[in-house]
C-alpha positions as CSV (number, residue, x, y, z in Angstrom):
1,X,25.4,139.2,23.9
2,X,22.1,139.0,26.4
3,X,19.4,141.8,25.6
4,X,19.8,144.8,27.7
5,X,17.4,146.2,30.3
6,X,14.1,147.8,29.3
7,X,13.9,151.4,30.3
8,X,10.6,152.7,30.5
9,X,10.3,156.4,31.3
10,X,6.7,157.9,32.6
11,X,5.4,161.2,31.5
12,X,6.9,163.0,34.6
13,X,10.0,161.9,33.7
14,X,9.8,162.8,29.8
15,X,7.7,166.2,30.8
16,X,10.0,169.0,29.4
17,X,13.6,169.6,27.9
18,X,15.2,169.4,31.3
19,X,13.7,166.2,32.1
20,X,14.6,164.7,28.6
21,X,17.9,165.9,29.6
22,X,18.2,163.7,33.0
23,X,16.8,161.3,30.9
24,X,19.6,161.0,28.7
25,X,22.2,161.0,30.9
26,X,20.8,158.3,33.0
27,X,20.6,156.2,29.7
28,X,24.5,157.1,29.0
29,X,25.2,156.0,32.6
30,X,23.5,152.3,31.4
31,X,25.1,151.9,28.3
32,X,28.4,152.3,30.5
33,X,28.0,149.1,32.0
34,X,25.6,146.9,33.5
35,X,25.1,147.4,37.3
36,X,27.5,144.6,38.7
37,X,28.4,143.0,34.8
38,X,31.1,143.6,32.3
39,X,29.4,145.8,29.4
40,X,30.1,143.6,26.6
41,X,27.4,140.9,28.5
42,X,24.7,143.0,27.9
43,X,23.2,145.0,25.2
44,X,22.2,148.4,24.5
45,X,18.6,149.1,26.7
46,X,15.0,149.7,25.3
47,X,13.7,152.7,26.0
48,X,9.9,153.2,26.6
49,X,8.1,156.3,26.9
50,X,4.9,157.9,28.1
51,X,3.4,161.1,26.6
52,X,5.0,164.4,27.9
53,X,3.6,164.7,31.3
54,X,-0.3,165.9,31.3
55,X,-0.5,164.9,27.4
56,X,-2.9,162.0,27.6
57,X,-5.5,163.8,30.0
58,X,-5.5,166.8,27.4
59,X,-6.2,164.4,24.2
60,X,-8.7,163.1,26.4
61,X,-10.1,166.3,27.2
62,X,-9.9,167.0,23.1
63,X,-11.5,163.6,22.3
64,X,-14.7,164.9,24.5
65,X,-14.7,168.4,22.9
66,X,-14.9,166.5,19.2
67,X,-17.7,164.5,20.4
68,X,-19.5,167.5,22.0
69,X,-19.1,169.3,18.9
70,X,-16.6,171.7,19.9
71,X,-14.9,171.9,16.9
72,X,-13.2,175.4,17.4
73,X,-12.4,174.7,21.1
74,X,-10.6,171.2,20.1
75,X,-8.8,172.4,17.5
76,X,-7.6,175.3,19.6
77,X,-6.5,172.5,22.4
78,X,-4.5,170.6,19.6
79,X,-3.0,173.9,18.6
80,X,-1.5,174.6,21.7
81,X,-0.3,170.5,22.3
82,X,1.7,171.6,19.0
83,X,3.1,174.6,20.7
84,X,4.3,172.7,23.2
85,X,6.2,169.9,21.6
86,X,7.5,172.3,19.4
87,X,8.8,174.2,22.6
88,X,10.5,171.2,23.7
89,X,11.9,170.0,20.4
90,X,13.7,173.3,20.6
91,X,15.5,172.5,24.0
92,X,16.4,169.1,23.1
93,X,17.6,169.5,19.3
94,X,19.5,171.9,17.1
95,X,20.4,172.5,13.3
96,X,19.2,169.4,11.0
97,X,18.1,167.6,13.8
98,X,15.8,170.1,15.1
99,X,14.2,170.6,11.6
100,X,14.3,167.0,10.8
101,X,12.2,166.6,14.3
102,X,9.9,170.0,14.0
103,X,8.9,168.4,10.3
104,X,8.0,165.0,11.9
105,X,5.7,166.5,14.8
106,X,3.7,169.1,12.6
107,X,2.9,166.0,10.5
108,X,2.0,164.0,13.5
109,X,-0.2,167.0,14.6
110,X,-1.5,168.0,11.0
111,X,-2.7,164.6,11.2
112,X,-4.8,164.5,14.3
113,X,-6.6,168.1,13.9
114,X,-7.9,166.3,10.5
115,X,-8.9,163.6,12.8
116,X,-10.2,165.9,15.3
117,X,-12.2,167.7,12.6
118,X,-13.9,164.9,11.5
119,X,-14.9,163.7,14.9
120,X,-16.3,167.1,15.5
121,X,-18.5,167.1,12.8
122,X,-19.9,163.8,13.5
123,X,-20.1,164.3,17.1
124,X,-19.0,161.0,17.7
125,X,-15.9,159.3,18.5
126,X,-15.7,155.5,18.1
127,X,-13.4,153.0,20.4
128,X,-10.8,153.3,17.5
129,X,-11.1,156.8,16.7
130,X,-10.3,157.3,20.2
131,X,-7.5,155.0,20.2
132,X,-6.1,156.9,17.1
133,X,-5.9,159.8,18.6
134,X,-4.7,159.2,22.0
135,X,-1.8,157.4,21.1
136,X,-0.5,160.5,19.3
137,X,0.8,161.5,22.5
138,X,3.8,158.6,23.1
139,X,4.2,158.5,19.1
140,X,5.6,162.6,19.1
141,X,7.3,162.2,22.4
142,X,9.2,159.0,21.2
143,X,10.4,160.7,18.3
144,X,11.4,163.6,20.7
145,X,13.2,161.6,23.0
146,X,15.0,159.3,20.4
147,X,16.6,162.4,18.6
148,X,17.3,164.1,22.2
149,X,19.5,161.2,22.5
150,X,21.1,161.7,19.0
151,X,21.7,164.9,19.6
152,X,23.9,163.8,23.2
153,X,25.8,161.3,20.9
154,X,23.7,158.6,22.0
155,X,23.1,155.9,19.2
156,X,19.5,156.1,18.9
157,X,16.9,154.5,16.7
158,X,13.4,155.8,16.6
159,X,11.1,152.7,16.5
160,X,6.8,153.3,15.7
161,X,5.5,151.1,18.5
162,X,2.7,150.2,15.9
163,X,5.5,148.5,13.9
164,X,6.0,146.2,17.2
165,X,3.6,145.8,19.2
166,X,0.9,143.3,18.0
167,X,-2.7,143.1,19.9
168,X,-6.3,142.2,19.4
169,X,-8.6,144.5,17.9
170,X,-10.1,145.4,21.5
171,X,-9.6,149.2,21.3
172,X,-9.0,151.3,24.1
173,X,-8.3,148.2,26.4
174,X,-6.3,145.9,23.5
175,X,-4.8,142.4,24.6
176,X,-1.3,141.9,23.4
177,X,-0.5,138.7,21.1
178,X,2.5,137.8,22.9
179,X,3.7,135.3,20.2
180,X,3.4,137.7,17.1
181,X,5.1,140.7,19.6
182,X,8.1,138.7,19.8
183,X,8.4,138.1,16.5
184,X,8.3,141.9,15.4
185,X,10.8,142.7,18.0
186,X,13.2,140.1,17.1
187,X,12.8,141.4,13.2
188,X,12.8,145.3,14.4
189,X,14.8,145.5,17.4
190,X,17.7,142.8,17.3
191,X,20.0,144.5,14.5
192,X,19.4,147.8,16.8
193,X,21.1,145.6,19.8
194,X,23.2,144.0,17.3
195,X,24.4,147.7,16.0
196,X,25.0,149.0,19.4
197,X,21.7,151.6,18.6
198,X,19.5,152.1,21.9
199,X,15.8,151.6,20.6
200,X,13.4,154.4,21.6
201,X,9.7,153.2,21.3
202,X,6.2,154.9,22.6
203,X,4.9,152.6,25.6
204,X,0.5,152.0,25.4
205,X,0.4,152.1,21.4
206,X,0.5,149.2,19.5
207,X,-1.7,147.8,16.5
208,X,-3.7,145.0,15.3
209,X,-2.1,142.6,12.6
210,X,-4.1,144.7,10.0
211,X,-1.9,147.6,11.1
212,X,-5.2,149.4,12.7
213,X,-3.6,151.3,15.8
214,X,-5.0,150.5,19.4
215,X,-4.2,151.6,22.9
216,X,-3.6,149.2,26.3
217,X,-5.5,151.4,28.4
218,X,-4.6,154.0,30.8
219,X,-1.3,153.2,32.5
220,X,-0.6,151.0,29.8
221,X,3.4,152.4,29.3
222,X,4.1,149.9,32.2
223,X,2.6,147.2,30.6
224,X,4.2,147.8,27.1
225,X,7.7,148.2,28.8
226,X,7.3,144.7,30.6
227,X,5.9,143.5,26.8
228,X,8.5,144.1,25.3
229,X,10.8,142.9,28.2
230,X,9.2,139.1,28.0
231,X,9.9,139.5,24.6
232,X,13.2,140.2,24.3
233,X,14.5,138.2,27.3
234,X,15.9,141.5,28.8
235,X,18.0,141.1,32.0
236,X,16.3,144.1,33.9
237,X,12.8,146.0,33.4
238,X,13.2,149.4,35.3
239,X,10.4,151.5,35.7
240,X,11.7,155.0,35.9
241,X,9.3,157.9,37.8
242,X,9.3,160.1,40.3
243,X,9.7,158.7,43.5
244,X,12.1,156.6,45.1
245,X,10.4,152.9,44.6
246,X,7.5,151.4,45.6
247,X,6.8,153.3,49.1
248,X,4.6,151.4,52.1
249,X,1.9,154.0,51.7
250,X,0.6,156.7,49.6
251,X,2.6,159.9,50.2
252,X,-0.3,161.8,49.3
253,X,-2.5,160.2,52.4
254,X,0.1,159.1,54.6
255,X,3.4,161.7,56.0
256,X,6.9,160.1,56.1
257,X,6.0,156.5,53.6
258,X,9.1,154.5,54.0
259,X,11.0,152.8,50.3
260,X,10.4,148.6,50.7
261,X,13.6,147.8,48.8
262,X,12.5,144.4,47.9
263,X,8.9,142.8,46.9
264,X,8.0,139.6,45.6
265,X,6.4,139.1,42.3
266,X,3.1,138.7,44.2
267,X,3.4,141.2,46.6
268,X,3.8,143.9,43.8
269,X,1.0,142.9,42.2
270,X,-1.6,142.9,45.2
271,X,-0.3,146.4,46.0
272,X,-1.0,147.6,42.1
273,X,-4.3,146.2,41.8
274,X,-5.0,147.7,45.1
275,X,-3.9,151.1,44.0
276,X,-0.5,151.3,44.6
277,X,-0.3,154.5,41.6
278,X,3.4,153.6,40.8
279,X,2.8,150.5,39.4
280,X,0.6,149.7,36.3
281,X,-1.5,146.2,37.9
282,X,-0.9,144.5,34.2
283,X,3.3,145.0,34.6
284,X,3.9,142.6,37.1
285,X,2.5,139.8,34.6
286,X,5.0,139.2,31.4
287,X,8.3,139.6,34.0
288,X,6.5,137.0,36.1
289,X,6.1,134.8,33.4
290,X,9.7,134.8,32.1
291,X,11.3,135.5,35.8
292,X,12.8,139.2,34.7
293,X,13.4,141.1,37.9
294,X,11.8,144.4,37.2
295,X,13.0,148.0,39.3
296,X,11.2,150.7,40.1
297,X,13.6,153.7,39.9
298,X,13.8,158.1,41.0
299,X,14.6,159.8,37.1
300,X,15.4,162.8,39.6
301,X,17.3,160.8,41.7
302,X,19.1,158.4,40.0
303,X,21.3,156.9,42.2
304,X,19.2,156.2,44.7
305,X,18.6,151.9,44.7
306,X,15.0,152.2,44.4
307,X,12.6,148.8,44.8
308,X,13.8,145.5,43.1
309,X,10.8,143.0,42.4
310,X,11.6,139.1,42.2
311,X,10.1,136.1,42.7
312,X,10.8,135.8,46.0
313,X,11.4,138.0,48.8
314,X,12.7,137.8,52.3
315,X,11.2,140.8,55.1
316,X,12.1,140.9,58.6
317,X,10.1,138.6,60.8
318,X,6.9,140.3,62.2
319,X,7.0,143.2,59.7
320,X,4.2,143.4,56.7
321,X,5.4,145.0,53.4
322,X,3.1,147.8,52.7
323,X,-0.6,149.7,52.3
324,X,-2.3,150.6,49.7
325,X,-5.8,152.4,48.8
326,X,-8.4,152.4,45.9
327,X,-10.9,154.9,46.5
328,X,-14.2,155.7,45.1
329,X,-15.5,151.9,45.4
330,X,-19.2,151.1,45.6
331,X,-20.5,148.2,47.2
332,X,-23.2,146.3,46.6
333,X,-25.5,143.7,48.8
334,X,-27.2,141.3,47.1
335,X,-29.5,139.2,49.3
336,X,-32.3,136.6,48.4
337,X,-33.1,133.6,50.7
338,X,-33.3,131.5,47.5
339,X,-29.2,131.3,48.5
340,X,-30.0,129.1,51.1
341,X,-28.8,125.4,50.9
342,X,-29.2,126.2,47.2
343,X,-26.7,125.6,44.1
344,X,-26.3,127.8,41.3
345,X,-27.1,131.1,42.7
346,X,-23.6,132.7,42.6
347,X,-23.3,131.5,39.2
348,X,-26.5,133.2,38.2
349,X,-25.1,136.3,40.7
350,X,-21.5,136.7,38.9
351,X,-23.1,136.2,35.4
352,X,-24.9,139.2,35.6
353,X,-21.3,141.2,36.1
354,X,-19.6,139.2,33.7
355,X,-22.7,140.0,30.8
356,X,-22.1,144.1,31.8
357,X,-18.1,143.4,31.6
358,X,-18.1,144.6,35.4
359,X,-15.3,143.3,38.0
360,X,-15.7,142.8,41.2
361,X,-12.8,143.1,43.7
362,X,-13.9,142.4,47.2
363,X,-16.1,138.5,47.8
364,X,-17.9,138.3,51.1
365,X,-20.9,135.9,51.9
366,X,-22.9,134.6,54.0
367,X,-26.2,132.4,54.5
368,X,-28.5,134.4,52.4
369,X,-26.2,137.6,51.1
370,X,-23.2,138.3,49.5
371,X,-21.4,141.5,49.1
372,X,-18.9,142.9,46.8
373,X,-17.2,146.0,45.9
374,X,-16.9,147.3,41.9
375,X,-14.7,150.4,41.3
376,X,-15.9,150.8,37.4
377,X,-19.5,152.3,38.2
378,X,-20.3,153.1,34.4
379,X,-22.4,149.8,34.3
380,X,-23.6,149.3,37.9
381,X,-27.4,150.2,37.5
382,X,-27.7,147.8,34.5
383,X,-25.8,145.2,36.8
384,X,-28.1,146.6,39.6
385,X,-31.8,146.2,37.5
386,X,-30.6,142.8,36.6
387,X,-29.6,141.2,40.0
388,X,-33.0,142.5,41.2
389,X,-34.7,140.1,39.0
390,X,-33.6,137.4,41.8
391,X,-32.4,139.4,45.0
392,X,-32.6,142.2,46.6
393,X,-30.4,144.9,46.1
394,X,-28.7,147.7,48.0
395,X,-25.7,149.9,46.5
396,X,-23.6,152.1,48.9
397,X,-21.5,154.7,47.1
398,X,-18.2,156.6,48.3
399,X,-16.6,154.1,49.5
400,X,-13.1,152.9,49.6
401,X,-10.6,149.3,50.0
402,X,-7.6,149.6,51.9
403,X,-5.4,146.4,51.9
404,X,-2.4,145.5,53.8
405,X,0.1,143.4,51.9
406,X,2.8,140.6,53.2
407,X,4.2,137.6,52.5
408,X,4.8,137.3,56.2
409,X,0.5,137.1,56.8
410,X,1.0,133.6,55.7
411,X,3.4,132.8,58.7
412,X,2.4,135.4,61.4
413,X,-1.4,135.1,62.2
414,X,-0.6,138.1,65.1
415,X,-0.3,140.7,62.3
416,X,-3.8,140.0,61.1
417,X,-4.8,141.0,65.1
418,X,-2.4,144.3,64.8
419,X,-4.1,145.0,61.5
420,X,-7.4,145.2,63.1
421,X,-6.5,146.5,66.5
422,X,-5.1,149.8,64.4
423,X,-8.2,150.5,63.2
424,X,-10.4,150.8,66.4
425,X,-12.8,153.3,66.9
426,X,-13.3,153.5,62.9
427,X,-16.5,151.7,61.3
428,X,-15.3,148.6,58.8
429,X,-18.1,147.6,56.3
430,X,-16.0,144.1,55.2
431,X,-12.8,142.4,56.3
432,X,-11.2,139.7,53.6
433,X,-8.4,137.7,53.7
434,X,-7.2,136.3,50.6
435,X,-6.9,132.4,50.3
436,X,-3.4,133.2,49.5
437,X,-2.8,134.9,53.1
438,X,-0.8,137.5,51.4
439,X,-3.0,140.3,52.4
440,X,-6.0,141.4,54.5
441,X,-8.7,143.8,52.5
442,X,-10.6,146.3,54.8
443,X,-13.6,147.8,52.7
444,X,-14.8,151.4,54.8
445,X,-16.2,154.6,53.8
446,X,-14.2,157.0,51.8
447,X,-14.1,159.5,54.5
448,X,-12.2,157.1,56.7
449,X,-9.4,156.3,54.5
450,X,-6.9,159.0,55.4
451,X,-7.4,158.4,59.2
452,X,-7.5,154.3,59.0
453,X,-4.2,154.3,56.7
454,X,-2.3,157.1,58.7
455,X,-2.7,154.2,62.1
456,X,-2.1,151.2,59.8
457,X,0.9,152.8,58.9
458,X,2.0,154.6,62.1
459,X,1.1,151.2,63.8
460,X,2.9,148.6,61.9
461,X,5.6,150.8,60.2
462,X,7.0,153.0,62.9
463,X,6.6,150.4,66.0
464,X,10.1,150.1,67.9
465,X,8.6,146.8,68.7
466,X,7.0,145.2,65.7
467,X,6.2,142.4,67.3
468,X,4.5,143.3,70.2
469,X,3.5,146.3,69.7
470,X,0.4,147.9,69.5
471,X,-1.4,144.7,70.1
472,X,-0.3,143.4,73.4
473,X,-0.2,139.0,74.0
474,X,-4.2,138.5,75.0
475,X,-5.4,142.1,74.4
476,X,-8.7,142.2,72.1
477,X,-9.7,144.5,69.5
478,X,-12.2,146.7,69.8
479,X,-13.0,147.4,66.1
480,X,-16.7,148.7,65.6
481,X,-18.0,147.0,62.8
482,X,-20.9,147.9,61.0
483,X,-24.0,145.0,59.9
484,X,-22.9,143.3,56.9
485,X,-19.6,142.7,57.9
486,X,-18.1,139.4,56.3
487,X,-14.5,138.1,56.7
C-alpha cells in the first residue's frame, strides 16, 4: 500500500466548529477512495493544520505585549484565545471526548500564560521564546481537529509535530533536516497508515534534535505539509483554502481572476515568491524534488477541481499563465564609477546584503549603477551606511514588483511586447526578464499597482484574440519609463 495524500488545511479552513465540520467530511470523502484509484492502493491521508483562523497574528500581538511589559493586557489576550478553543471544542466534541479534549487545551494554555508571565517580567522575548509560544496555536488546533474526526468515526491519531518534524536550531525561520524528518515519520506515522488511522499533525512547528521547539516562519503550514509529503512518498499534496486554486490575479486588486487549472512546478514557484498569497514560496520545493503533484483545493467548495501543479504543463499557444504582486518593496541605487571596467565590485556590493541577512529580488545594471529591490526593510539602513562606504546611495520607498508568469515567454517573444504595451501611460522604474524566460518583472510605485495589474490582466486574460490583440503586428509601445530603468 502507497502513502496517501497529504491534506494540509489553512487556518480559514480550521477557523470554527462549522469549518472543522466541512473539514471532516471532505477527509471521509478521501478515505473513500482515491480520485481515479481503487482505495486499497492508497493509504489513509496526512492531515496538516494551521492555527484556527486569526490565531497566529494574536500570539503575535501577545508576544509584543510580553515584551512591552504588558503583563495584565497579555494575559487577558491569552485568556480569551482559551475561551475560544474552548468554544470550539464544544461544537466539535461531546461526553469523554469533549473532556478528554477541554483537559488537553487548558494545559496547553496553562502553559503559555506561565510563559507569557515570564516574558512580561523580563520584557524580553528571545527567538525561541517566541517560537515557543507561537506554535501553541497549530499544537491546540491539531488536537481539536484530530478528536473532531474521532468524534465523526473517523480513525484518527493525534500526532505532536515536535515528535516529527526535525530542523536546525534557527528559530523563527528553522531549516528542516530532511533526512532525520523522514526517519521520525517512517517510526511515527507508518503503523498509523499501516492501522488504517488518518494522522492529524500541526503544520509550522517542529523541533530541534534536542527536542527544543522551533517554527518555519510565517506560512510555514505549506511548507510542513509538502515536508512531510517528500517524506512519506505521498501520491498527492493538496493544499486546502478558500478559494478555488491558484487564480491569474489577486482577487483583492483585480475583479473577475480566472482559476489556471494547471501550472508547472516552476511556474508555481515564480508566482509564490512573487506574492501569489495562496501558496507558501518554500512548498513548491520538497514536491519538486520527489515529483509529487501537489493541488490547490476550495474547503468550501470541495468539488470544485481546483489547480494541479506538475512538472510540466501545457497552456494554449499565445496565452501567459498568471500575475502576481509583492507590495511594499524599496529600491535601492547604488552607483560608483569605480564599477567601470572593474572586477569585484558586485561581490563587494552583494556582500554587504548577505552580512545584514538581506535578499534582494529584482538585479538591474548598468555601466556605473545597479539597482535592486528588498521587501525585508528591517536592515536596509545598516545595508544602506555600508554600501555608502564605496557608492552612492539612493533608497526609494513604497514601491511595488508586479511579474507576469509563463512558460510560453520562452517561446513567444510577442507577449513580452503585449506585456509592455498594457502598461502605457503608467511610469515603470525597472523591467527584468528572467534568464529562464519564464516571467517578465516590472518594479513601479505602489500607487500604480492596482491600475497596471487591472490592464495586464484585462489585456492578456480577457482578449478574444490573444494573439493579436492589444498589441497589433508593428505597433510600438509607448511605455513612459522613468531614469534608471534597466531591463
Amino acid at each position: 500500500m502507497s502513502a496517501g495524500p497529504v491534506m494540509k488545511f489553512g487556518g480559514t479552513s480550521v477557523a470554527d466548529a462549522a469549518a472543522i465540520g466541512r473539514v471532516a467530511a471532505i477527509v471521509s470523502k478521501a478515505l473513500a477512495a482515491a480520485p481515479g484509484q481503487p482505495p486499497e492502493e492508497f493509504g489513509p491521508p496526512l492531515v496538516v493544520v494551521s492555527a484556527l483562523g486569526g490565531v497566529t497574528d494574536r500570539l503575535v500581538e501577545i508576544a509584543r505585549l510580553a515584551e512591552d511589559g504588558e503583563g495584565a493586557r497579555a494575559a487577558e489576550a491569552v485568556g480569551a484565545l482559551v475561551a475560544r478553543h474552548l468554544d470550539v471544542a464544544a461544537g466539535v466534541a461531546s461526553g469523554a471526548r469533549q473532556a478528554h479534549l477541554v483537559a488537553a487545551i487548558r494545559r496547553e494554555f496553562e502553559e503559555l500564560a506561565g510563559l507569557v508571565h515570564a516574558l512580561a517580567v523580563l520584557r524580553e522575548v528571545s527567538p525561541r521564546s517566541r517560537d515557543a509560544l507561537l506554535s501553541a496555536g497549530e499544537i491546540v488546533s491539531s488536537r481539536i481537529v484530530a478528536e473532531a474526526f474521532e468524534e465523526r468515526g473517523i480513525a484518527a491519531s493525534w500526532i505532536d509535530a515536535r515528535d516529527v518534524l526535525r530542523t536546525d536550531a534557527a528559530h523563527t525561520a528553522a531549516v528542516p533536516d530532511l533526512e532525520a524528518t523522514t526517519a521520525r515519520c517512517q517510526e511515527a506515522l507508518a503503523p498509523l497508515t499501516a492501522a488504517g488511522r488518518v494522522g492529524v499533525v500541526g503544520g509550522y512547528v517542529g523541533a530541534t534534535p534536542a527536542g527544543v521547539t522551533t517554527t518555519l516562519g510565517r506560512g510555514g503550514s505549506d511548507y510542513s505539509a509538502a515536508i512531510f509529503g517528500a517524506c512519506l512518498d505521498a501520491s498527492e499534496i493538496q493544499i486546502w483554502t478558500d478559494v478555488d486554486g491558484m487564480l491569474t490575479a489577486d482577487p483583492r486588486i483585480v475583479p473577475e481572476p480566472r482559476v489556471v487549472p494547471r501550472l508547472s512546478f516552476a511556474e508555481a514557484s515564480e508566482l509564490a515568491y512573487f506574492g501569489a498569497k495562496v501558496l507558501h514560496p518554500s512548498t513548491i520545493l520538497p514536491a519538486v524534488g520527489r515529483n509529487i503533484p501537489v493541488r490547490i483545493l476550495n474547503s468550501r467548495r470541495p468539488d470544485n477541481p481546483g489547480t494541479l501543479i506538475t512538472a510540466e504543463a501545457d497552456h494554449p499557444a499565445g496565452s501567459l499563465t498568471a500575475i502576481a504582486c509583492k507590495r511594499d518593496v524599496s529600491v535601492v541605487d547604488i552607483t560608483s564609477t569605480r564599477m567601470l571596467m572593474a572586477h569585484g565590485f558586485l561581490r563587494r556590493l552583494f556582500e554587504v546584503f548577505e552580512r545584514f541577512r538581506t535578499a534582494v529580488d529584482v538585479v538591474t545594471t548598468s555601466e556605473v549603477s545597479v539597482s535592486v529591490t528588498v521587501d525585508d526593510a528591517r536592515r536596509l539602513d545598516m545595508v544602506v551606511e555600508n554600501l555608502r562606504h564605496f557608492a552612492e546611495v539612493a533608497v526609494e520607498p513604497q514601491m511595488a514588483i508586479i511579474c507576469a508568469v509563463g512558460e510560453n515567454l520562452r517561446g513567444d517573444p510577442s507577449l513580452f511586447g503585449r506585456a509592455v504595451a498594457a502598461l502605457e501611460g503608467i511610469p515603470l522604474r525597472l523591467v527584468s526578464q528572467a534568464a529562464s524566460r519564464r516571467n517578465i518583472t516590472f518594479v513601479l510605485r505602489d500607487a500604480d499597482v492596482s491600475q497596471a495589474m487591472t490592464n495586464l490582466h484585462e489585456r492578456l486574460f480577457f482578449s478574444a484574440d490573444p494573439r493579436r490583440a492589444p498589441l497589433l503586428a508593428g505597433q510600438e509601445a509607448r511605455v513612459r519609463l522613468q531614469p534608471g530603468l534597466a531591463s
